[in-house]
LOPAPA-306588 format. One record per residue (C-alpha): x, y, z; residue in one letter. Coordinates in steps of 0.02 Angstrom, whole numbers, plus 50000, padded with zeros to 5 digits. Layout:
<nodes>
XYZA;...
</nodes>
This chain:
<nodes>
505015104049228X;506885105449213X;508155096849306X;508605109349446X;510595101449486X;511755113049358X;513505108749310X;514085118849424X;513415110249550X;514305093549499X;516145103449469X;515665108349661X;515505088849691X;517085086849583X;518025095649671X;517595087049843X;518005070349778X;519785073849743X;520545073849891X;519735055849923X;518515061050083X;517305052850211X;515735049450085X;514585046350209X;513715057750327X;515095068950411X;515655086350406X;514765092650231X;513285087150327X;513555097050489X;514005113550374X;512385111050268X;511435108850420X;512135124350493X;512055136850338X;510075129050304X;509865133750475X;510435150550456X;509535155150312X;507855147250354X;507935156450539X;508045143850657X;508965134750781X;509205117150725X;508885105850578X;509255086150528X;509655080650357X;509135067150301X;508775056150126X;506945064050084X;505635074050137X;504675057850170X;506005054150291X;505995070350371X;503905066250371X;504135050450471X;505275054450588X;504455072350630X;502895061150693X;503815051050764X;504545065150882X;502825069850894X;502365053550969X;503775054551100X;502755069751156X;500845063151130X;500695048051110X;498855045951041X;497635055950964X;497005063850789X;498265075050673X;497175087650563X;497885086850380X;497485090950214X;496515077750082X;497795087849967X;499685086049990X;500975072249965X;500475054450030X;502045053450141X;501235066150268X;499545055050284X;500635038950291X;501545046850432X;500125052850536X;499455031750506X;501185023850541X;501515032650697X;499915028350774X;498785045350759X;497215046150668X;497085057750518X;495745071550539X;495345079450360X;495045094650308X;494615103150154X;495795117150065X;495595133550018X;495595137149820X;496715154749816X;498015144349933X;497815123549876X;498195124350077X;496915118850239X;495435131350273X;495935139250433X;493865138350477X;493815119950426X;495515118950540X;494515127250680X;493075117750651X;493905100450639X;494795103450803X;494225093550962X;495015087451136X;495635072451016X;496625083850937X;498525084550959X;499355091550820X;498835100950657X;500095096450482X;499805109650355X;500445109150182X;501175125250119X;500715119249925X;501695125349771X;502435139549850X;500505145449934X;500765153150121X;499225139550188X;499535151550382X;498255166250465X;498435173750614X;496685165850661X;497545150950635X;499175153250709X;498245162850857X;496825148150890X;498155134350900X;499355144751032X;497525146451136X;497245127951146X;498945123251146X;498965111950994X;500745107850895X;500725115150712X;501795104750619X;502345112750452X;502635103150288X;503565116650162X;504365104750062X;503655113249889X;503775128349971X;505565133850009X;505535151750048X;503885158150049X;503145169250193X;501825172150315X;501815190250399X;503695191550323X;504335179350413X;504945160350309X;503635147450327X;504415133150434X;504895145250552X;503095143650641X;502805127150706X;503675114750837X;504165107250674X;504475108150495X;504915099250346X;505685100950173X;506015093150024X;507545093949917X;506895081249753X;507025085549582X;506285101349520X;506115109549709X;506795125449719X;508325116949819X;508995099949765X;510275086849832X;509545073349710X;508645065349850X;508545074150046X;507635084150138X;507775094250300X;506955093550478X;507075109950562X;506515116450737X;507075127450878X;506455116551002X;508205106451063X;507385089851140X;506415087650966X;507845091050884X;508835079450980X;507755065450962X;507725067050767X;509625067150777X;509535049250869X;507915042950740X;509125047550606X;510405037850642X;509585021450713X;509115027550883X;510895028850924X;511155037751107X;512945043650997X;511885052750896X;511105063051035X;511825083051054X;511395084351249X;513165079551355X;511875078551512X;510915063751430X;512345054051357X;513155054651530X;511765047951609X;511385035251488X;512995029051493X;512945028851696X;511225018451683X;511755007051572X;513585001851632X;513444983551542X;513354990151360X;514564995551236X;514465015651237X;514365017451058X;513055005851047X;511635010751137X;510155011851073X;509055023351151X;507635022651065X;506775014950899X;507765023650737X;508245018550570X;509475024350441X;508695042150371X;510335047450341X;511185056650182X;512915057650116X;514165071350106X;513925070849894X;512145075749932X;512555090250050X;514085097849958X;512485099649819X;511495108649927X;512775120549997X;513185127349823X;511495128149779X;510805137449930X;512015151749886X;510715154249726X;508975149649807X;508855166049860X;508705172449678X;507945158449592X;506375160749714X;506355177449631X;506325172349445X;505045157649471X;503975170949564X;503995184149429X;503815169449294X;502075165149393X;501575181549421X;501865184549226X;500805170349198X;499365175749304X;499235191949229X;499055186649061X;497885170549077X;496045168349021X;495075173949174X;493515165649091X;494415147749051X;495615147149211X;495415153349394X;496795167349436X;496305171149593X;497905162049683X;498625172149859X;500085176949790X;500705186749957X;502265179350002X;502355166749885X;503625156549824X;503125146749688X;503775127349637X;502565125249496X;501055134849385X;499445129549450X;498105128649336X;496425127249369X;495005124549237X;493475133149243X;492195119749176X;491345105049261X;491365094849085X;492575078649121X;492255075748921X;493105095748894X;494445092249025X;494895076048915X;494995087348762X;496245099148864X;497465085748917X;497585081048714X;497725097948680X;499235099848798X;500125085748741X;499805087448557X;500795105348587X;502205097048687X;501665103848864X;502035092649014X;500785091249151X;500145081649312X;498345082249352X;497705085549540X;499035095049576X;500055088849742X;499925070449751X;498745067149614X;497345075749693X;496235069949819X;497135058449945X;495435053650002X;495065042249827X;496895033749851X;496755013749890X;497855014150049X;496455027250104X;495075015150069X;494325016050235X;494195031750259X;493295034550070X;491595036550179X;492295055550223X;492065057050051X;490215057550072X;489845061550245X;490885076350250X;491075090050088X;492815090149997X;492035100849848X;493615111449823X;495135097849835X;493675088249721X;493745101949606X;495575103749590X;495905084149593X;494595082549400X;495055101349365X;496725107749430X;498555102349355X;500375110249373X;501435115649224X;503375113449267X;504175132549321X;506125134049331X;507005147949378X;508005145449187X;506095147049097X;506545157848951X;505095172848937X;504745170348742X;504625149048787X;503505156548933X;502445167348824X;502315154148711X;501345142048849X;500425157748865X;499785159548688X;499395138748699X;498445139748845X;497465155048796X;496955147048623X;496225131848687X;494125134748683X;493505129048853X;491825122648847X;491155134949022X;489695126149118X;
</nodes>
């Protein structure tokens, strides 16, 4: 993987500085907000300092609506989205994923679902659409939030339409590497204007000056007459926030993501065409993908020929993570210890297969076809020992 901030990014962030201006959050902010906004499709969205953040504080708003119950989620995706099911009081319901997408199994979904159930957090993984209209269809029916996590996923589509465009919520990620980056951030966006209210306020420590309705700060202020005006705290917040360094980043580089999401889709698409179909599984969804990283997926059960792979890959130079998002299986993770027992009672035989079996392989949109043919020609030589 390649560092995804360019220099003209930082001559953008040069530029800024000289006139000496507000640092933290202010009007960069606001304009990234807007133009995010704009090009994701909907009505609002929050920055903030990671797509961690943006995990937290979406259950949180989720809590101001229900406050109990299970979330369905995925045994593969980022920890953050577990920890914030856990910290904000729900229970984690999970459910295995679907190999051609790395996303939830909209029939495990289904099945999964009970009158516990308040919300559903999906992980759009490596660029993989994880929606179906069965899904999308069954959860307007029983009236259960979908809560989308897109944060490796900027761009991608279900039905032609931008995932994170679909549920009451969704989040993003703008680390190193994603197809956007600010250095750190991520967004919150929705089109739902109490939600996004209340993630305005959670941003900035529960801070009624936060809030973007006139007819609640009037009335707050009118109930509570005995405290400073631009000090009440409304609710329970911290300080999510990001700077205006961070934003004036991600302005210049949304005016590229556009066309980056095309060259790290045709580099992936390249790829699949000319892998081993007998040493690695190509069957991936690619409809309306928009891929963050090459997914690769060995077909063996040997953990001794999987060992011999990872040598091979870093005797030619090749970078890697095994399990894919997260390491794999969020189920085998020590702050998951108590719920190992799914494990067994329940069956997790694909995220098992892709948390011994599957890795990612850094893509960039700046991936040079002859360096790409060359991974090609590496990963194609290595003699895969098929059980």
């Amino acid at each position: 993987m390649e560092n995804n901030i360019l220099k003209q990014d930082i001559d953008k962030v040069r530029i800024f500085l000289k006139d000496l201006p507000v640092l933290t959050q202010s009007k960069k902010v606001i304009e990234f907000e807007r133009k995010w906004s704009k090009w994701l499709g909907v009505k609002h969205s929050v920055f903030v300092n990671s797509g961690s953040s943006a995990n937290f504080i979406s259950l949180a708003a989720l809590k101001s609506i229900k406050k109990k119950g299970e979330v369905v989620v995925p045994p593969l995706t980022w920890p953050s989205d577990i920890m914030a099911v856990i910290n904000n009081g729900f229970t984690p319901k999970f459910v295995d994923i679907n190999i051609s997408n790395l996303s939830m199994d909209t029939d495990k979904i289904i099945r999964a679902v009970t009158n516990k159930t308040v919300a559903v957090f999906i992980t759009h993984a490596q660029g993989f659409n994880g929606l179906t209209q069965k899904l999308v269809n069954f959860l307007r029916k029983k009236n259960i939030i979908l809560i989308e996590d897109v944060c490796e996923s900027h761009g991608a589509k279900f039905n032609g339409k931008k995932l994170g465009t679909f549920g009451l919520i969704s989040n993003f990620s703008f680390y190193y590497a994603h197809h956007l980056s600010t250095i750190e951030g991520g967004m919150i966006c929705t089109n739902n204007k109490e939600i996004y209210d209340y993630c305005m306020r959670f941003r900035g420590h529960g801070m009624l000056r936060e809030s973007k309705l006139p007819s609640k700060i009037k009335l707050i202020k009118k109930k509570y007459k005995d405290l400073n005006e631009n000090f009440i705290f409304l609710n329970p917040g911290f300080n999510f926030r990001s700077n205006e360094i961070n934003a004036t980043i991600g302005i210049n580089q949304l005016k590229r993501l556009d066309a980056e999401i095309k060259k790290r889709n045709f580099n992936f698409k390249y790829l699949i065409s000319k892998l081993n179909r007998s040493k690695y599984y190509v069957g991936f969804d690619l409809k309306g993908i928009s891929n963050y990283a090459f997914p690769i997926l060995l077909n063996t059960k040997s953990i001794k020929c999987r060992d011999k792979f990872e040598k091979y890959l870093l005797n030619n130079g090749i970078e890697f993570r095994r399990g894919n998002a997260g390491g794999g299986n969020q189920l085998r993770q020590p702050y998951l210890k108590k719920y190992k027992k799914l494990l067994y009672k329940n069956k997790f035989n694909n995220v098992e297969k892709v948390h011994f079996f599957g890795y990612y392989i850094g893509n960039y949109p700046y991936l040079k076809i002859q360096k790409l043919k060359q991974l090609i020609k590496i990963l194609n030589s290595f003699i895969l020992e098929i059980n």
